[in-house]
N, C-alpha and C positions, 0 to 999 in steps of 0.2 A: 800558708802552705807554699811549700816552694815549687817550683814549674817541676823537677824529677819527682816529689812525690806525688803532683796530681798526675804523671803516666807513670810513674807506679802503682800508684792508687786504680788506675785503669788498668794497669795489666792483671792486677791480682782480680778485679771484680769480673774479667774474662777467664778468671782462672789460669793463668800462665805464671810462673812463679816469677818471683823478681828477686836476681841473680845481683851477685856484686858486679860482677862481667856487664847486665843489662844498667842498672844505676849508676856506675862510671862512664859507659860510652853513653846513655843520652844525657848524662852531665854535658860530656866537652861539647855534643852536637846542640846541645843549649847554648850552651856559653861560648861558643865561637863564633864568630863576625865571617866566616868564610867557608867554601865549601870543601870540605877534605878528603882526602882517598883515603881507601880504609889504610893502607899503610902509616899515612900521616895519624889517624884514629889510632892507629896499633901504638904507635910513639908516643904518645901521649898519654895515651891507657897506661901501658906498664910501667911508667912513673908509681901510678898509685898501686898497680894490682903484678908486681914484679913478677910474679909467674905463666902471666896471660901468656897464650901463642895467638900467631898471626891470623891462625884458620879460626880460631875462636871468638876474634875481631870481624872477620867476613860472615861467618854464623850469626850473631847476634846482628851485625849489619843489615842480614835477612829478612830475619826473622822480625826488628823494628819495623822494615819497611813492609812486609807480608801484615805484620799489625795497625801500620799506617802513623805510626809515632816518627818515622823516620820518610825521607823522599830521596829515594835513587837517581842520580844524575849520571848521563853517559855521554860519553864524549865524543866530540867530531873528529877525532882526529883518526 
C-alpha cells in the first residue's frame, strides 16, 4: 500500500471523502524533498488536475493540516 492511500485509507475511515484535489496534493507533499507554499502546491497540482484553482489548493491545504496529514509552516519573515 502506498503512503497516499494509507491517508486515504484514513480519511475515509474518519469519514471525510477522498477527493482527486486531496490525492494529488498529499502525493506531491509526499514526494517532495522541500517545504512548499501552497502557490508552488497550486503549480504542480494543475499539471495533473488542469482545472484546479488556487483557493482550492489553500482549502485542502486546510483542511489536511486541521486532519493532521499535513503540517503548517509560517514564516519569519
Amino acid at each position: 500500500m502506498s503512503c497516499e492511500d494509507e491517508f486515504s485509507k484514513q480519511l475515509s475511515e474518519r469519514g471525510f471523502r477522498v477527493t482527486p484535489q486531496r490525492r494529488v496534493i498529499l502525493h506531491i507533499l509526499l514526494h517532495t524533498n522541500a517545504h512548499l507554499t501552497p502557490p508552488e502546491v497550486y503549480e504542480e497540482a494543475r499539471v495533473s488536475l488542469p482545472g484546479l484553482t488556487e483557493t482550492t489548493v489553500y482549502r485542502t491545504l486546510e483542511f489536511l493540516a486541521k486532519a493532521g496529514l499535513a503540517q503548517e509552516a509560517f514564516s519569519a519573515t
